[in-house]
PALUMRO-681075 format. One record per residue: residue number from 1; residue in three letters; x, y, z of N, C-alpha, C in turn. Coordinates in Angstrom, 1 decimal. Example, Ala and Ser with C-alpha at 12.3 -4.5 7.8 and 13.67 -1.06 7.14 Angstrom:
REM residues 2
   num   residuo     n_xx     n_yy     n_zz    ca_xx    ca_yy    ca_zz     c_xx     c_yy     c_zz
     1       ala     13.2     -5.7      7.8     12.3     -4.5      7.8     13.2     -3.3      7.8
     2       ser     12.8     -2.2      7.1     13.7     -1.1      7.1     12.9      0.0      7.9
END
This chain:
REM residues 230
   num   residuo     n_xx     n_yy     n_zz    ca_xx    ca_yy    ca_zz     c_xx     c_yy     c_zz
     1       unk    -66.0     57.6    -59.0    -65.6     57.4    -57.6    -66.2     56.0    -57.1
     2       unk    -65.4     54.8    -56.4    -65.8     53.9    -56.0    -66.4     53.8    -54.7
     3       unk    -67.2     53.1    -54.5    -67.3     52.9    -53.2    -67.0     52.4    -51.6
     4       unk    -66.3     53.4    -50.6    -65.6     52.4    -49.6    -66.1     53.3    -48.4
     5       unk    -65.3     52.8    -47.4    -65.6     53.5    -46.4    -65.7     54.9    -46.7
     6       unk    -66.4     55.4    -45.8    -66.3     57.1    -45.2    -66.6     57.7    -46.7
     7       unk    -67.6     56.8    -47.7    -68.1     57.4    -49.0    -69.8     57.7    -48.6
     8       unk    -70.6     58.5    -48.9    -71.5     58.5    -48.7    -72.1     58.4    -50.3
     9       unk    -73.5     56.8    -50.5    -73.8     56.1    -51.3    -75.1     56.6    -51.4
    10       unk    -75.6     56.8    -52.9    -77.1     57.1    -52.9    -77.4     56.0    -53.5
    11       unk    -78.7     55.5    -53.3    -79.0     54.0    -54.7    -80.5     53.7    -54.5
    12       unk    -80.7     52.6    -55.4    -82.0     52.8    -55.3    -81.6     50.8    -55.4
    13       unk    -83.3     50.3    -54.8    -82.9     49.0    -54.7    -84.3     48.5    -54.9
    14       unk    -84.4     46.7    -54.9    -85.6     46.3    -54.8    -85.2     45.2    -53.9
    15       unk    -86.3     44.5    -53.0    -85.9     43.4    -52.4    -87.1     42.4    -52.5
    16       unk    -86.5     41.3    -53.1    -87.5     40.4    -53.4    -87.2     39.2    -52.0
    17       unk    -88.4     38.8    -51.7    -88.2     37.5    -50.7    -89.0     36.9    -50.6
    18       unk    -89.0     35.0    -50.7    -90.0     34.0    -51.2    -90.8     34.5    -52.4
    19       unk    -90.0     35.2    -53.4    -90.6     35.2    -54.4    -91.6     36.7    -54.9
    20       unk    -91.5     37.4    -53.7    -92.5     38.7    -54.1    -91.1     39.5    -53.6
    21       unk    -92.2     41.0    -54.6    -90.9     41.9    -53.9    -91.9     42.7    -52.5
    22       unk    -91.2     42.8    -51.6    -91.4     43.2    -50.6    -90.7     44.9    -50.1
    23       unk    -90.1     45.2    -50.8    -89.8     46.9    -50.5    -89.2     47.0    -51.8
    24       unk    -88.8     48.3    -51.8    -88.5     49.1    -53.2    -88.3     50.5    -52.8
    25       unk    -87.0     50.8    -53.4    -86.2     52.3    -52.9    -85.7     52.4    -54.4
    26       unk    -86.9     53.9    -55.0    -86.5     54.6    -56.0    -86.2     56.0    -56.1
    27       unk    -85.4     56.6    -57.4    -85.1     57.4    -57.4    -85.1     58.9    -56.7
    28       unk    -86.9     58.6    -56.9    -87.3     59.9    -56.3    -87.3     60.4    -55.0
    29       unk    -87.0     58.9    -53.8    -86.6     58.8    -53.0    -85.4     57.7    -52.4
    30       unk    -84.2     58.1    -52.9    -83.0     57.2    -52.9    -83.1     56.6    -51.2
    31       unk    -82.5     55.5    -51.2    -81.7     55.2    -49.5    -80.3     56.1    -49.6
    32       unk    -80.0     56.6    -48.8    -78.2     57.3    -48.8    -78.2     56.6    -47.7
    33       unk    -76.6     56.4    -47.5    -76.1     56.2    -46.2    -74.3     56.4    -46.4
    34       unk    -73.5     56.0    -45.2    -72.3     56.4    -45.6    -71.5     54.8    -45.1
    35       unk    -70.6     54.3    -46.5    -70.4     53.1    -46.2    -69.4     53.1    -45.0
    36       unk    -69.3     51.8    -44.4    -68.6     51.8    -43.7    -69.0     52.2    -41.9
    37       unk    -70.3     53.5    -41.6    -70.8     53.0    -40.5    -71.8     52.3    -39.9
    38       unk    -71.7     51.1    -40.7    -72.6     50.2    -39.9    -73.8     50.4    -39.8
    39       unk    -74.7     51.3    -40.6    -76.0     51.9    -40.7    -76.8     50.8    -41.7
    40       unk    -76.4     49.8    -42.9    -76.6     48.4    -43.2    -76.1     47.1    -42.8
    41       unk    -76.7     46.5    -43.5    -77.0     45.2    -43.0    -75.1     45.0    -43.9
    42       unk    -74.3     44.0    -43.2    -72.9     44.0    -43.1    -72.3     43.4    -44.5
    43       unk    -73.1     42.6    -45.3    -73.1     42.2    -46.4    -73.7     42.5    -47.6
    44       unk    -74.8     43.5    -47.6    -74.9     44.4    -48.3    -73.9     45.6    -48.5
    45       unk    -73.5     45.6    -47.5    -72.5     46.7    -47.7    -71.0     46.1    -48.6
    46       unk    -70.8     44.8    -47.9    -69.5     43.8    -48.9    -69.8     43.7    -50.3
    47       unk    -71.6     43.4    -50.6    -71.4     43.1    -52.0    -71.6     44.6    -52.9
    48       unk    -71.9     45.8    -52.1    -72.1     47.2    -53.5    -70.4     47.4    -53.3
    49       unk    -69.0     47.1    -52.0    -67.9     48.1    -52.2    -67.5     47.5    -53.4
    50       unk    -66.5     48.9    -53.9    -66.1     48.9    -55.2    -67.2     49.6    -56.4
    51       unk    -68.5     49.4    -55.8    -69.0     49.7    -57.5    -69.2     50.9    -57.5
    52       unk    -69.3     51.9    -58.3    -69.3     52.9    -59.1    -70.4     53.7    -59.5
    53       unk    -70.7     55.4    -59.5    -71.5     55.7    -59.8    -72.1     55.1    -61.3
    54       unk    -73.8     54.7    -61.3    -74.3     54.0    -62.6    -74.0     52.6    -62.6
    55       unk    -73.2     52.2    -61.5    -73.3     50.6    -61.5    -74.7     50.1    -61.2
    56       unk    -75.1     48.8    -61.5    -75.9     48.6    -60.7    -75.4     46.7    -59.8
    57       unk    -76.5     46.3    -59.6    -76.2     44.8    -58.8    -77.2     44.0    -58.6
    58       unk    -77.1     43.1    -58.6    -78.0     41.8    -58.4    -77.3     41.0    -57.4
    59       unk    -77.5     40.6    -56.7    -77.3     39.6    -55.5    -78.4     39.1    -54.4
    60       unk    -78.3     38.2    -53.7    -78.7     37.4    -52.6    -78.2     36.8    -51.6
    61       unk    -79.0     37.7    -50.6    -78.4     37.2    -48.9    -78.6     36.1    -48.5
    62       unk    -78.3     35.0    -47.7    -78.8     34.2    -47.2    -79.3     34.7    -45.7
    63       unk    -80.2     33.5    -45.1    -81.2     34.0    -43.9    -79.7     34.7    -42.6
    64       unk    -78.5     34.0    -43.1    -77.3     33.8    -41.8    -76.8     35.4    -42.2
    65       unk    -77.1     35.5    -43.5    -75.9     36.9    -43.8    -76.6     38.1    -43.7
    66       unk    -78.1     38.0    -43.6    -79.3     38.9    -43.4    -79.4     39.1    -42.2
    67       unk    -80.9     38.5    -42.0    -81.4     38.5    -40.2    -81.7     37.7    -39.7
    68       unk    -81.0     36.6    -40.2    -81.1     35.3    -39.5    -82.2     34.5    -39.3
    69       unk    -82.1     33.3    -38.8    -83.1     32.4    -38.7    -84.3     33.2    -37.6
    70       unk    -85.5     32.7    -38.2    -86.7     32.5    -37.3    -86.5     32.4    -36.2
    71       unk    -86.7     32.6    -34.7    -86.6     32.4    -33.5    -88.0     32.3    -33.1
    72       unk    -88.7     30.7    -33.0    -90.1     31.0    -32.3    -90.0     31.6    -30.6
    73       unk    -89.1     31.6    -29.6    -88.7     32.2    -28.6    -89.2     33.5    -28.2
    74       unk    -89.0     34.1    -29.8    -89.2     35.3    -30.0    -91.3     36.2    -30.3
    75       unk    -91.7     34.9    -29.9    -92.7     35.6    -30.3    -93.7     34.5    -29.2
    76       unk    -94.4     35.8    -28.2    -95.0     35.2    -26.6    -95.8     36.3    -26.6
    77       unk    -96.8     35.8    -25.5    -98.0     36.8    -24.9    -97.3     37.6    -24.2
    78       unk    -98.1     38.4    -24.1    -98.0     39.4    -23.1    -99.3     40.0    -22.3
    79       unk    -99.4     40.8    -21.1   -100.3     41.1    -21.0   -101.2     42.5    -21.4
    80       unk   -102.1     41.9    -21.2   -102.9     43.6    -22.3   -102.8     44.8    -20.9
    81       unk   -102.3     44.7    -20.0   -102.0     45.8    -19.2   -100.2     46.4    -20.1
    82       unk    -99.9     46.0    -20.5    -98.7     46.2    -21.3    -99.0     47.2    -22.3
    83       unk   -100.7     47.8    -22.8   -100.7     48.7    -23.5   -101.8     49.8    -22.9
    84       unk   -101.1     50.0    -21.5   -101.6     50.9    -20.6   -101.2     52.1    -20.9
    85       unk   -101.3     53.5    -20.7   -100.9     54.7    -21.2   -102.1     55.6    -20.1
    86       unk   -101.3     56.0    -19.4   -102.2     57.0    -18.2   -103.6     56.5    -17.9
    87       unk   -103.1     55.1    -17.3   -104.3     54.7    -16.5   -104.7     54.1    -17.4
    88       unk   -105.1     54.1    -18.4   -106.0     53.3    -19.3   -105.2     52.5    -20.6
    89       unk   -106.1     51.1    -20.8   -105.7     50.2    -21.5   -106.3     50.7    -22.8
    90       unk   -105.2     50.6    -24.1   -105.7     51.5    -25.3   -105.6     50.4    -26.2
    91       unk   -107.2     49.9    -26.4   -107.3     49.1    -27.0   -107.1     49.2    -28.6
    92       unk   -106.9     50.3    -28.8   -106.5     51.0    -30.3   -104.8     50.3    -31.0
    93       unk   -104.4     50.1    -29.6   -103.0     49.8    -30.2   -102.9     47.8    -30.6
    94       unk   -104.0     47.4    -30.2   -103.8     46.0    -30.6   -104.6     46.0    -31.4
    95       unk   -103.8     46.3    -33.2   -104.4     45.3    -34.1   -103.4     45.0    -34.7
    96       unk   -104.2     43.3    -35.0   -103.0     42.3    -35.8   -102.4     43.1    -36.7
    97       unk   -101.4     42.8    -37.0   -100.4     43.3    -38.0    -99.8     45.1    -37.7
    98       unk   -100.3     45.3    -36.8    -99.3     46.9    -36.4    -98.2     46.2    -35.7
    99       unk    -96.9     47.0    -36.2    -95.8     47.0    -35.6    -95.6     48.5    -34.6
   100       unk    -95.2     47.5    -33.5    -94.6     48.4    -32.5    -93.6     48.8    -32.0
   101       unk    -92.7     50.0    -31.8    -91.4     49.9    -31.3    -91.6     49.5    -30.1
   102       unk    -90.4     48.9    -29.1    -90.4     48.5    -27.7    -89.4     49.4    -27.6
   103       unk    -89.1     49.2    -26.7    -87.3     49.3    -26.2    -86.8     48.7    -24.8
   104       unk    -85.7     47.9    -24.9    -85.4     46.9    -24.0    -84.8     47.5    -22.6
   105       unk    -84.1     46.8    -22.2    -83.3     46.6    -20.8    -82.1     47.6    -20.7
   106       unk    -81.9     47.4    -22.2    -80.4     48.2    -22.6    -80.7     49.0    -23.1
   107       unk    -81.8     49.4    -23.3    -82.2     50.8    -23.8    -82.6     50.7    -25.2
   108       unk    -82.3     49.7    -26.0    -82.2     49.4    -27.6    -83.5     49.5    -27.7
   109       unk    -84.0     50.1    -29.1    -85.5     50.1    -29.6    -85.6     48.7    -30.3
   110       unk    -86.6     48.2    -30.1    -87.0     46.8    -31.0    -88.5     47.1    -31.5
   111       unk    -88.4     46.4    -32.8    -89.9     46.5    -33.3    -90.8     45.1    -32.5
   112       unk    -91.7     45.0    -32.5    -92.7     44.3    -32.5    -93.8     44.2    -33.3
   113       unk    -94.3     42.8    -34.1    -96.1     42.9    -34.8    -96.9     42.1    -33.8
   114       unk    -97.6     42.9    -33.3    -99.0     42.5    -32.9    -99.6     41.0    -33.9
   115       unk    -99.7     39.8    -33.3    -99.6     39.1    -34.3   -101.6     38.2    -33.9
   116       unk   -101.6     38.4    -32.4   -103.4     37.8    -32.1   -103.7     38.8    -31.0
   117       unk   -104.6     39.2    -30.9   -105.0     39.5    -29.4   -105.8     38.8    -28.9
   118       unk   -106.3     38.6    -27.8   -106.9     37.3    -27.1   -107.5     37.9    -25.9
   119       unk   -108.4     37.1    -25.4   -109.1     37.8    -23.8   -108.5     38.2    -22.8
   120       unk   -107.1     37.4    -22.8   -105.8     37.6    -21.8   -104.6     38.2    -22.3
   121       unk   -105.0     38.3    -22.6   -103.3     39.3    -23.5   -103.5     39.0    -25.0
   122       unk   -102.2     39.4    -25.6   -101.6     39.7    -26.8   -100.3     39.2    -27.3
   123       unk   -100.6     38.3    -28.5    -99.3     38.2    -29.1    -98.2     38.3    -29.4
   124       unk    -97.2     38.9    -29.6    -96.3     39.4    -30.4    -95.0     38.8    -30.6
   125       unk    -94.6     39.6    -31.9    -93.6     38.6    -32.6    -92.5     39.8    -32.3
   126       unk    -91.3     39.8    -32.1    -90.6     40.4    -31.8    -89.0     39.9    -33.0
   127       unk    -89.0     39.0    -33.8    -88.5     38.7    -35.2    -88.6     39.5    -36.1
   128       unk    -87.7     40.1    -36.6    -87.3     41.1    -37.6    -88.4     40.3    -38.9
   129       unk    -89.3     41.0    -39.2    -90.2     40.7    -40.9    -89.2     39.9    -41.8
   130       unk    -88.1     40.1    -41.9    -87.2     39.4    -42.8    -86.5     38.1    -42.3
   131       unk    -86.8     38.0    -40.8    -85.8     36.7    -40.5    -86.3     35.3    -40.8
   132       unk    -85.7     34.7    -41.4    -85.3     33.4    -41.9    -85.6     33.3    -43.2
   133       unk    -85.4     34.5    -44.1    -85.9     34.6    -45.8    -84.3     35.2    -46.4
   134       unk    -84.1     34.7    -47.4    -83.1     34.7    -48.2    -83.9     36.2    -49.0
   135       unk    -82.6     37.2    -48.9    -83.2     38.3    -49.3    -82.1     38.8    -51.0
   136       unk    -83.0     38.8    -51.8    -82.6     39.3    -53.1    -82.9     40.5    -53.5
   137       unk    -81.7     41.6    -53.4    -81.5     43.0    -53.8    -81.3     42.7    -55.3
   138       unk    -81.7     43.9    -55.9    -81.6     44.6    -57.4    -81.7     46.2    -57.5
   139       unk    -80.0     46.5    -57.7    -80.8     48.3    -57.6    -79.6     48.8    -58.5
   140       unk    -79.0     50.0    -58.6    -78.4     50.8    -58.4    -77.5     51.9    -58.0
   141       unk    -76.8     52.1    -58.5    -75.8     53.2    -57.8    -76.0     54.5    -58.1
   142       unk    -76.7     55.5    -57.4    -76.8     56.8    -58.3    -75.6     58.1    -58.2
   143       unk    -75.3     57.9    -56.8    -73.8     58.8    -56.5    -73.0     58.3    -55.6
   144       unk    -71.7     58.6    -55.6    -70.7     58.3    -54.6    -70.3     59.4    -54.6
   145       unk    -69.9     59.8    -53.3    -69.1     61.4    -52.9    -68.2     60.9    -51.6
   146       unk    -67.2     61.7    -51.4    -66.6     61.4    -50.4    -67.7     62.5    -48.6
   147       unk    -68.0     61.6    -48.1    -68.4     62.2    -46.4    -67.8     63.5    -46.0
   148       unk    -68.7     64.7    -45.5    -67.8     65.7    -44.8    -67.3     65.3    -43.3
   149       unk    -66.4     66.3    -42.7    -66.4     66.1    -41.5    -67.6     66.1    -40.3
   150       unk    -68.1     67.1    -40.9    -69.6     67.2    -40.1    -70.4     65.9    -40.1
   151       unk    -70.4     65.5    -41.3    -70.8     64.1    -41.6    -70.8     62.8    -40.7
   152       unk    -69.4     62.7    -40.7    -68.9     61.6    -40.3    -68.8     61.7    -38.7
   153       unk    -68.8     62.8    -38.0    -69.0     63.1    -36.9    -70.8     62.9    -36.1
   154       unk    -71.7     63.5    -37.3    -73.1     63.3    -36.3    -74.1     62.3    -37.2
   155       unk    -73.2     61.6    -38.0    -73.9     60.8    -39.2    -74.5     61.8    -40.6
   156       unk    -75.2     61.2    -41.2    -75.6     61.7    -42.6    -77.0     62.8    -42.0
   157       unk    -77.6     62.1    -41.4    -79.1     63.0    -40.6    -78.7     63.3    -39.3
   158       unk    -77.7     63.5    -38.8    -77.6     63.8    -37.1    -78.0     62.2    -36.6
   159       unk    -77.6     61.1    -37.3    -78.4     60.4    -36.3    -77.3     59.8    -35.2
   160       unk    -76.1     60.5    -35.1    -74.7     60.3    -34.0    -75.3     61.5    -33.1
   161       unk    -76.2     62.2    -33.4    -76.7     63.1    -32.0    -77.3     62.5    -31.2
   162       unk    -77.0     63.0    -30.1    -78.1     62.8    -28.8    -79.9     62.7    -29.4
   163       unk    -80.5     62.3    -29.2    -82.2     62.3    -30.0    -82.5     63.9    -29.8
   164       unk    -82.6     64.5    -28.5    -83.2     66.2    -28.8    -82.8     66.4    -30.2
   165       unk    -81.2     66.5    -30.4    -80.3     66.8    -31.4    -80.3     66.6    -32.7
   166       unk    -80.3     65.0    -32.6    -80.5     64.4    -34.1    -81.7     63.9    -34.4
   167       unk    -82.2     63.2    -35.3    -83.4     63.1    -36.4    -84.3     62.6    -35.6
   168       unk    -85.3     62.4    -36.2    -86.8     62.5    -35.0    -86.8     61.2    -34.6
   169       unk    -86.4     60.0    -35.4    -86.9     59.1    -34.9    -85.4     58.8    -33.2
   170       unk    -84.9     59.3    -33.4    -83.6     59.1    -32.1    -83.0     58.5    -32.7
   171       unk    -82.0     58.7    -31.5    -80.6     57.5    -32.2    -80.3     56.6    -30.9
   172       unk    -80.5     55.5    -31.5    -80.4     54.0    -30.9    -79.5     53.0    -31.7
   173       unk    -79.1     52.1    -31.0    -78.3     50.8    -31.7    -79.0     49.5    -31.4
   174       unk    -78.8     48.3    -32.0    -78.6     47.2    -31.5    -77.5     46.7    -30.7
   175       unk    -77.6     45.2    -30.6    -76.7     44.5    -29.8    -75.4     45.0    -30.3
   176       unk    -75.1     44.7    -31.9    -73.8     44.6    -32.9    -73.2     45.9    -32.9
   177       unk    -73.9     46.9    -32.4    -73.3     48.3    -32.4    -73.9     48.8    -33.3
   178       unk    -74.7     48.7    -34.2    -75.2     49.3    -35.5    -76.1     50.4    -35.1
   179       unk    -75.6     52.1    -35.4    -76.6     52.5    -35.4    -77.3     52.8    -36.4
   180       unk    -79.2     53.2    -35.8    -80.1     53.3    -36.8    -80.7     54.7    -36.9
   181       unk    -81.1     55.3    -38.1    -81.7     56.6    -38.3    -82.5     56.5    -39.2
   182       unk    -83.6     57.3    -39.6    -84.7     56.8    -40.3    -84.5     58.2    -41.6
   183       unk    -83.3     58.3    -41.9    -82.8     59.2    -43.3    -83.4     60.3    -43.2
   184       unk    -84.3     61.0    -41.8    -84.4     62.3    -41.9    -85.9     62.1    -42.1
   185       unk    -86.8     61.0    -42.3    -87.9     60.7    -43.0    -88.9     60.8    -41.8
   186       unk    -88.3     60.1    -40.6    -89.1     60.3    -39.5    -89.9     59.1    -39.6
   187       unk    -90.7     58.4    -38.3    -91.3     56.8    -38.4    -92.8     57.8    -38.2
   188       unk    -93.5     56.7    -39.1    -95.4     57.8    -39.0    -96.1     56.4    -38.4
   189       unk    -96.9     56.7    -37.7    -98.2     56.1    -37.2    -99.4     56.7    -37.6
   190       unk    -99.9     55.7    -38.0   -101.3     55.5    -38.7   -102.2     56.8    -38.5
   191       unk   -102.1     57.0    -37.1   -102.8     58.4    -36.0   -102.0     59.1    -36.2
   192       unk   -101.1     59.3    -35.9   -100.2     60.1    -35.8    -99.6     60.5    -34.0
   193       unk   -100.2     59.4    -33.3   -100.4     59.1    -32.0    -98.9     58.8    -31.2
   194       unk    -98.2     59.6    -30.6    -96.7     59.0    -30.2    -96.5     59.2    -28.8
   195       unk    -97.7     58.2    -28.2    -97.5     58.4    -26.4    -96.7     56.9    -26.5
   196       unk    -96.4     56.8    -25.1    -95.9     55.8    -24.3    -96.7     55.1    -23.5
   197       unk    -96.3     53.8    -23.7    -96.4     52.7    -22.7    -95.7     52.5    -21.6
   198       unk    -96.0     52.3    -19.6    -95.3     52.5    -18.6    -94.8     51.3    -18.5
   199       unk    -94.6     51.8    -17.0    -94.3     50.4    -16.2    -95.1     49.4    -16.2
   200       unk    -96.3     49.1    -16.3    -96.9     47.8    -16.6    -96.7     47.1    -18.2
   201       unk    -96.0     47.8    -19.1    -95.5     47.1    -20.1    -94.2     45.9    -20.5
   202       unk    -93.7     45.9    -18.8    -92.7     45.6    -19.1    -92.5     44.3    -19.2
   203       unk    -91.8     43.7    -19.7    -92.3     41.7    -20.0    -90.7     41.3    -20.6
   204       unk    -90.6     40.1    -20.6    -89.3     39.5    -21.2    -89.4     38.8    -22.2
   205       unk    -88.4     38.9    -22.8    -88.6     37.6    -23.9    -87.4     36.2    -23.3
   206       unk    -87.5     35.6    -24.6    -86.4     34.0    -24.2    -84.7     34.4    -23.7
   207       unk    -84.7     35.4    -24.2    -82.7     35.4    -23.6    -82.7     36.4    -22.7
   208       unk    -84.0     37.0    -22.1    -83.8     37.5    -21.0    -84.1     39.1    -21.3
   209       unk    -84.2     39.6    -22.3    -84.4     41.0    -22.3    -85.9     41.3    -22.0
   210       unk    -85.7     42.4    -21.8    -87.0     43.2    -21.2    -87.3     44.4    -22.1
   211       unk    -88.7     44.1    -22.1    -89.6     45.6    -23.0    -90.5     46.2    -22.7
   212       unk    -90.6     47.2    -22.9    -91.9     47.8    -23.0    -92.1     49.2    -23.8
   213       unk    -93.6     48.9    -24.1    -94.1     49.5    -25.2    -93.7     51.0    -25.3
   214       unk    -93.1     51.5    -26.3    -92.0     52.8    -26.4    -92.6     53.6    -28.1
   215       unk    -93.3     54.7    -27.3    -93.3     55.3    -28.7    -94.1     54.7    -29.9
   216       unk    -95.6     54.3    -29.1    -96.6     53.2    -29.9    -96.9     53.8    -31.5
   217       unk    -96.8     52.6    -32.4    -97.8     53.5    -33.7    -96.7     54.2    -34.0
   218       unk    -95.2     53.8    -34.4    -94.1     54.5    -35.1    -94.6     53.5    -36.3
   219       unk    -94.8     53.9    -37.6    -95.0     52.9    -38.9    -94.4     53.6    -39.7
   220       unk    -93.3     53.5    -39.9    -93.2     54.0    -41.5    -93.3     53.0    -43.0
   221       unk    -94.5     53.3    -43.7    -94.7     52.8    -44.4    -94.0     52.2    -46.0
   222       unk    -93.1     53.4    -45.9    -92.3     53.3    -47.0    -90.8     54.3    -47.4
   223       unk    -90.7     54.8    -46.4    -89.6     56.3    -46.3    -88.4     55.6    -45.6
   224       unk    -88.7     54.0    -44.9    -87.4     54.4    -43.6    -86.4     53.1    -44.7
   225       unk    -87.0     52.3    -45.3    -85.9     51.1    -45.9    -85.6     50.2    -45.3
   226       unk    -86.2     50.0    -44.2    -86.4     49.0    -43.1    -85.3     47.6    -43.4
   227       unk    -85.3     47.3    -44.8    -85.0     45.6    -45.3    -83.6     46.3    -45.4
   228       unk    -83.2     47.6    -45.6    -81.8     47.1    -45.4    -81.0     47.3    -44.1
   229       unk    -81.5     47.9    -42.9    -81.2     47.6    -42.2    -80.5     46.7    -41.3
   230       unk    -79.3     46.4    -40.2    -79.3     45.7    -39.6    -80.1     46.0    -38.4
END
């Protein structure tokens, strides 16, 4: 069975970028998803249709057909009242290199990395870890099946449910419509810590959206597949 829309794709992959590999999805824990809803990155999905259970693939995205160019815009202070949580400023949540979810204006989740903290605030880069790297997949095909109806209705993990409903991490999109689900795997923090940041988190970036700190200390370190993502 080939791969097209409304197929749901198991595989395994590697992604190398500037030369190292930076994620890797094997067997024992495949990526699945179902082609066709927008749950990858839109050219990943163009270069596996057609192939076949046991295919495999070699290709490379460029930064335009990935996640695009670098945006320094994207990455400003903020204030350290921004990681307030009932009254108190939790200094636990700023260390360099934790990523944070936000969630904007429109309700979308965005990650953030804590990139310096400083006497007056904090860093952050709000640039997808992959933007402006030419990203080179190598993997495999391990099944192709045709989607159930149930399927195709609340996604592969519930993640077309309402959040109560579907998979732990919720269901959210970006701008492009793409929604995202974390395969049932759930996002872990280091603590295991999943309060929120208020109204004092709230800050903008360069084109005007607004964030604040949502659901601090979601990390998944290796279960969610992050790089293929849009």
């Amino acid at each position: 069975m080939k791969i097209e829309n409304n197929k749901v794709v198991s595989l395994t992959y590697e992604l190398e970028a500037d030369g190292k590999v930076v994620d890797r999805v094997t067997k024992d824990k495949p990526l699945e998803y179902i082609q066709g809803m927008h749950m990858l990155i839109a050219k990943f999905e163009e270069a596996v249709a057609s192939l076949e259970e046991g295919s495999t693939f070699d290709f490379t995205l460029s930064p335009a057909d990935g996640y695009g160019d670098y945006d320094p815009k994207m990455k400003f202070d903020v204030p350290r009242t921004a990681f307030t949580i009932n009254g108190e400023i939790r200094e636990d949540l700023m260390q360099p290199g934790r990523t944070l979810p936000m969630i904007n204006s429109s309700g979308h989740v965005v990650n953030a990395v804590v990139c310096e903290v400083k006497e007056d605030g904090v860093t952050l880069d709000f640039n997808h870890p992959m933007a402006g790297k030419a990203l080179h997949f190598k993997g495999e095909i391990l099944s192709v099946r045709d989607a159930t109806g149930k399927e195709l209705a609340e996604g592969l993990h519930g993640e077309f449910l309402p959040p109560e409903e579907g998979c732990r991490c919720g269901h959210h999109h970006d701008g492009d419509g793409a929604h995202h689900c974390c395969h049932g795997h759930g996002h872990h923090d280091h603590n295991g810590d999943h309060e929120c940041c208020h109204g004092e988190g709230h800050h903008h970036d360069g084109d005007g959206e607004h964030h604040c700190c949502h659901g601090h200390g979601h990390h998944d370190h290796d279960s969610d597949h992050e790089c293929c993502r849009r």
